[in-house]
C-alpha positions in Angstrom: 11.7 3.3 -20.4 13.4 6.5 -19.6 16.3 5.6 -22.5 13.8 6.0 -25.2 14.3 10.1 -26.0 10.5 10.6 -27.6 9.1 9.1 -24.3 11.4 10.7 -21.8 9.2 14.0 -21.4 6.2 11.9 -20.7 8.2 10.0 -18.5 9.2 13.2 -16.5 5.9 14.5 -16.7 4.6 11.1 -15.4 6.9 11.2 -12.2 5.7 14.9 -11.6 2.4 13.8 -11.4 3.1 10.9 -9.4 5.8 12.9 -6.8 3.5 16.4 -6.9 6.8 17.8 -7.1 9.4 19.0 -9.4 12.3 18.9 -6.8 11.5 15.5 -5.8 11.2 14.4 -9.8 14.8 15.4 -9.9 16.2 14.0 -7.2 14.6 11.1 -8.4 15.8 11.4 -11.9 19.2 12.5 -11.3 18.9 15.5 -13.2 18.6 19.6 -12.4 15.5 21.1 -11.8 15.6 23.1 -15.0 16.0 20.0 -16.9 12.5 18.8 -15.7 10.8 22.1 -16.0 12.1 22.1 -19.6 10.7 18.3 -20.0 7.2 19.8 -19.3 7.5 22.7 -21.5 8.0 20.2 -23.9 5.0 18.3 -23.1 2.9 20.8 -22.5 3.7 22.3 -25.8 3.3 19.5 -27.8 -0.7 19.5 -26.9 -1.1 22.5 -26.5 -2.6 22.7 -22.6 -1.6 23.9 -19.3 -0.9 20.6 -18.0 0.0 21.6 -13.9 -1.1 24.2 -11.6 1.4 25.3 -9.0 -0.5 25.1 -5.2 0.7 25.2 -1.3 0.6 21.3 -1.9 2.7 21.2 -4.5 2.2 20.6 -8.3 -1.5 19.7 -9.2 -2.6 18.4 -12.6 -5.1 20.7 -14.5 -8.3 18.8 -16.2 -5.9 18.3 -19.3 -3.2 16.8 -17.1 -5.5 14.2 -15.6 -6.7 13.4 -18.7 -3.0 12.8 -20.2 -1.7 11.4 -17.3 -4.4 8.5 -17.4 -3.5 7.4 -20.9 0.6 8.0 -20.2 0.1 5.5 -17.3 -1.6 2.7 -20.1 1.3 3.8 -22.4 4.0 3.5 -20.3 2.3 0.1 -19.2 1.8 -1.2 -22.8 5.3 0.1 -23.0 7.0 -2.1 -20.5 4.3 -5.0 -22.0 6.5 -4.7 -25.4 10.0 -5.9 -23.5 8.4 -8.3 -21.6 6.5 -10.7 -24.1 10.3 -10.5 -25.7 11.5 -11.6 -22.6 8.7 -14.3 -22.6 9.3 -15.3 -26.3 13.2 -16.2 -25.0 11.0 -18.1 -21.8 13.1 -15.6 -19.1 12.0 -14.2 -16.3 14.0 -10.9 -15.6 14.2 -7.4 -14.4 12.3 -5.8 -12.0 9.0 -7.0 -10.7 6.8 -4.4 -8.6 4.6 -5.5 -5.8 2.7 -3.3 -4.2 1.3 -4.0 -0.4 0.0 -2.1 2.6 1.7 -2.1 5.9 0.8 -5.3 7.5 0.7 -7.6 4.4 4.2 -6.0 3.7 5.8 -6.4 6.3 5.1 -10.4 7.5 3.6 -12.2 4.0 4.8 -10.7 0.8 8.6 -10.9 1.8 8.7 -14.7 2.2 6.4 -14.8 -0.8 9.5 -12.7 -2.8 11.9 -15.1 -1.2 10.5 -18.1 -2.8 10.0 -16.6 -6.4 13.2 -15.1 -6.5 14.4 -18.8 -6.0 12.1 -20.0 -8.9 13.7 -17.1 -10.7 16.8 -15.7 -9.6 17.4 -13.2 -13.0 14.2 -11.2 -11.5 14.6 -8.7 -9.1 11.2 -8.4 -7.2 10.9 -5.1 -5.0 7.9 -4.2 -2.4 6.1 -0.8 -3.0 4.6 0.1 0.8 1.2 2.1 1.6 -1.8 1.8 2.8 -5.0 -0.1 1.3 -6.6 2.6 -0.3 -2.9 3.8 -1.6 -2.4 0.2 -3.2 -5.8 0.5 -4.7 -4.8 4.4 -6.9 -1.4 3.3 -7.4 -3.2 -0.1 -9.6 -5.7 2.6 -10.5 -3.0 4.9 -12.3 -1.1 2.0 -13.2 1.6 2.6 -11.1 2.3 -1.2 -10.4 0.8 -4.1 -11.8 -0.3 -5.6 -8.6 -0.6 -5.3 -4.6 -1.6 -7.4 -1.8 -4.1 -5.6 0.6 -6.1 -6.4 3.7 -10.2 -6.3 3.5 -11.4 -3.3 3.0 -14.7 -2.1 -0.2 -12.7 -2.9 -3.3 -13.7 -1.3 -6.6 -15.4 -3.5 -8.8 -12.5 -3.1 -11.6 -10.0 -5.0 -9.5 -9.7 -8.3 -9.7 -9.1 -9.9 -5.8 -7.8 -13.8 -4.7 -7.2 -14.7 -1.6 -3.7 -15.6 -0.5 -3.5 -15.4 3.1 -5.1 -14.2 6.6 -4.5 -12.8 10.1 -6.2 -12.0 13.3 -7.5 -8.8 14.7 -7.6 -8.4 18.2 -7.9 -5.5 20.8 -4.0 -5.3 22.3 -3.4 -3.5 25.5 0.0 -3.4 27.8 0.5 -7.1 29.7 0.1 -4.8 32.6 -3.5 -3.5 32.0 -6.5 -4.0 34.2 -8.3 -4.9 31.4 -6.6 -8.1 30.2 -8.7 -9.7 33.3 -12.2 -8.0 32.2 -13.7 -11.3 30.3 -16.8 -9.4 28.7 -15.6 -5.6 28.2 -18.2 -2.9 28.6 -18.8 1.0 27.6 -17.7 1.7 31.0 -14.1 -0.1 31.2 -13.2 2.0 28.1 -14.0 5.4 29.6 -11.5 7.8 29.6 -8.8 5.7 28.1 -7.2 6.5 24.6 -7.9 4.5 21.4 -4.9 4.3 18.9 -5.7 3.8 15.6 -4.1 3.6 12.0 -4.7 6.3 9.4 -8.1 6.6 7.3 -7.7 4.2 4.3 -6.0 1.4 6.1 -7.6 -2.3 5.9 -6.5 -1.9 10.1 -8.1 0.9 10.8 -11.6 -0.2 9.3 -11.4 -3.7 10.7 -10.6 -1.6 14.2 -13.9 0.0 13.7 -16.3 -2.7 12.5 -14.6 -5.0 15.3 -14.9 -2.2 18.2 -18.4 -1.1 16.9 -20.3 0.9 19.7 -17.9 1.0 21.9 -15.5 3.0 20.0 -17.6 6.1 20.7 -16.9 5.2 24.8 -13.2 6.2 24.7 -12.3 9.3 25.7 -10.2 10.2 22.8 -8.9 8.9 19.5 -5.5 9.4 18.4 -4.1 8.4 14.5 -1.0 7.3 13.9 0.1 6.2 10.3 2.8 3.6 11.9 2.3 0.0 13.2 5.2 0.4 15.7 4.7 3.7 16.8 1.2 2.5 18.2 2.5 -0.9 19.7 4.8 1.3 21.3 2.3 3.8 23.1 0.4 1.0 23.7 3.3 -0.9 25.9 3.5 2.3 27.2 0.4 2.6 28.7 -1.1 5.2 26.7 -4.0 3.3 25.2 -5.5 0.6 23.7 -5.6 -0.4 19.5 -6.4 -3.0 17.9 -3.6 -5.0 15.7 -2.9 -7.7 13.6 -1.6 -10.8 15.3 1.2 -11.0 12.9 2.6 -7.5 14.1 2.3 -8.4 18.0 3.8 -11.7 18.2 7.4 -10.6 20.3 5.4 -8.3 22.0 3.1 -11.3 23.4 5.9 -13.8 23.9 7.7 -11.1 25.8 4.9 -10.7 27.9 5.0 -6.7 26.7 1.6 -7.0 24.7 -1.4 -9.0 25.6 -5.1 -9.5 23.9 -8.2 -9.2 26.1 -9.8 -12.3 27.0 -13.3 -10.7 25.2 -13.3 -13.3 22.0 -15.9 -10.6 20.9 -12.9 -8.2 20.3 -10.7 -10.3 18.0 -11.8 -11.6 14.2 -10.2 -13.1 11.3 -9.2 -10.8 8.6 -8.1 -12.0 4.7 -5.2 -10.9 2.6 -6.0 -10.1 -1.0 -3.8 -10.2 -4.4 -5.7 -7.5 -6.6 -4.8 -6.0 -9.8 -6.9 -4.2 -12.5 -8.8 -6.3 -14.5 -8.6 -4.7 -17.9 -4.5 -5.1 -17.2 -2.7 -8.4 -18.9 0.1 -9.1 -16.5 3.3 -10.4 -18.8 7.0 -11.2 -18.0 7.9 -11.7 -14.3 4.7 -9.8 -13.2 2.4 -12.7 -14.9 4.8 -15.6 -13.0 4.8 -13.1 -10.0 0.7 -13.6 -10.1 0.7 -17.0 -11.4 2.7 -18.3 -8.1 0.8 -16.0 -5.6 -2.6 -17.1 -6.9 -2.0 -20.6 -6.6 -1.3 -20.0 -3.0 
């Protein structure tokens, strides 16, 4: 991609819209500072717009940027859909293959999932892009990857979802905690304790909230984190309760560190999803990538 000299400056201009940031675009690129700026002089010249605004956040794309950068991110994709129907014409399977998953899904299913298609395919080199649900969902929206596994949470009606895999919710408090003797938990054996939870556009964090319901408002305080093992931690702790995924707590349990509340009201299933934009045609090791995980 970035070999071809008359896509390069949308290429830079791409990963400054992406990063929000010219330092970070270089550092990513391996080239000076000056050398981007000059890549989006370029650009910016060629149509004839002011395509970035510089603000405290960083570099923000004007109404002519957003409107370039969603057709560079079709272009680049059609782009990489030219090498890999050659690829397919020769029946190999190479190169890199982007996932994209949130934090639980990352962490304990997509992994082994790699595992087994980079033995079906050992010339591919499969990587895991990490965020949270509603991350997953832009980057497939700006066609950043060509797929991501996610946990439940209100998916646009341009992705396409299948269901590869599932987990358990449940409210997790320290092993040493009153409550994990309190069979039917109230309002009142919440107040003034802490609730942990995940960061607003995680599949956690809302299946937190629809599972808690009404007795969320009870606590005494909420506190986000954005990490899974920063709030087991506090949790062990003693600082509070949260409410995890199953997969995430397993040590924890066995080690007697962890330990769900007896209330079955306070744990539910919760499904794993493969998505990808439906208006994108997967090819090369992203269609066997999607091929194998469907099936599942």
């Amino acid at each position: 991609m970035s070999e071809d000299y008359n896509l390069y400056p949308l290429h830079v201009f791409r990963l400054v819209a992406q990063m929000g940031s010219v330092t970070r675009a270089a550092q990513e690129l391996f080239i000076s500072q000056p050398a981007v700026s000059a890549h989006l002089k370029t650009v910016e010249a060629k149509y004839g717009e002011i395509l970035f605004e510089r603000t405290p956040r960083g570099m923000t794309l004007t109404p002519a940027g957003e409107a370039l950068h969603a057709h560079v991110g079709q272009l680049f994709a059609l782009y990489e859909g030219v090498n890999t129907t050659i690829a397919d014409m020769r029946g190999e399977v190479r190169g890199e293959v982007v996932i994209a998953a949130s934090s639980t899904p990352g962490a304990y299913l997509v992994p082994g999932l790699l595992r087994d298609f980079q033995q079906q395919y050992p010339s591919a080199q499969p990587t895991i892009k990490m965020g949270d649900s509603a991350e997953v969902i832009a980057w497939l929206h700006d066609y950043r990857v060509p797929m991501g596994v996610i946990g439940e949470i209100a998916f646009p009606h341009d992705l396409e979802c299948v269901e590869i895999g599932s987990d358990k919710l449940q409210l997790m408090v320290a092993a040493t905690d009153s409550l994990c003797r309190v069979r039917q938990i109230k309002p009142v054996h919440v107040q003034g304790r802490t609730l942990f939870l995940r960061e607003p556009g995680s599949s956690t964090r809302a299946g937190s909230m629809e599972l808690l319901g009404e007795l969320q408002s009870a606590f005494a305080r909420t506190v986000e984190l954005n990490n899974t093992e920063a709030i087991k931690q506090s949790v062990a702790a003693g600082l509070g309760v949260a409410v995890l995924s199953s997969w995430t707590t397993k040590l924890e349990e066995a080690a007697r560190i962890l330990e769900s509340v007896k209330d079955a009201r306070l744990r539910k299933a919760r499904r794993f999803y493969l998505v990808k934009r439906q208006d994108r045609v997967l090819t090369g090791g992203a269609a066997a990538l999607w091929k194998m995980l469907a099936k599942r």
